[in-house]
N, C-alpha and C positions, 0 to 999 in steps of 0.2 A: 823685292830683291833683298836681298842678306847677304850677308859677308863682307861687304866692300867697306873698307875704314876709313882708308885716307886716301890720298893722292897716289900714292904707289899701285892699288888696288882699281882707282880708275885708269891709270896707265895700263895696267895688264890686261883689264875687258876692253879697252879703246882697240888697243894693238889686236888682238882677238878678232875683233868683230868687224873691223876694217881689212881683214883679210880674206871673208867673205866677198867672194865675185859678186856684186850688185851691191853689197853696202856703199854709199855713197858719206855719209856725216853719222858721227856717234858722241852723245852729249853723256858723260855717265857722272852722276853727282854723289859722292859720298854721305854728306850730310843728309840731303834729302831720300839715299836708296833708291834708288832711280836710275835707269841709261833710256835716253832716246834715240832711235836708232831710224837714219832716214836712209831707204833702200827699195830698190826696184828687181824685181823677180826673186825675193828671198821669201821663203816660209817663213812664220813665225818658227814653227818647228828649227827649222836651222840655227835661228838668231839663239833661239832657249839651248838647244846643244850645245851651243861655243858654249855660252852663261857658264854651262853646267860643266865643260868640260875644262873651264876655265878654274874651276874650283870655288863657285860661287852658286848663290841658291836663286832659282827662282821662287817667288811668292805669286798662289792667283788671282 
């Protein structure tokens, strides 16, 4: 993942992908580029839509 800088930036994917119905926990770390995202009935597909729609890049 790319884009995310600081803390502001994991607040904006946090809030995002916690609004997903089945996201349960989302860990998103700037430094290391990284969200973990613990959830039940969600696509991957989904989770990378919010990412993207969030204004952040996914990496594969």
């Amino acid at each position: 993942m790319s884009g995310m800088t600081c803390g502001n930036c994991e607040a904006k994917i946090t809030r995002a992908l916690l609004e997903i119905r089945g996201v349960k926990k989302v860990v998103a770390s700037s430094s290391e580029s990284r969200i973990t995202v613990m959830a039940k009935g969600v696509s991957e597909n989904k989770i990378t839509e919010v990412i993207r729609s969030s204004g952040f890049v996914v990496n594969p």
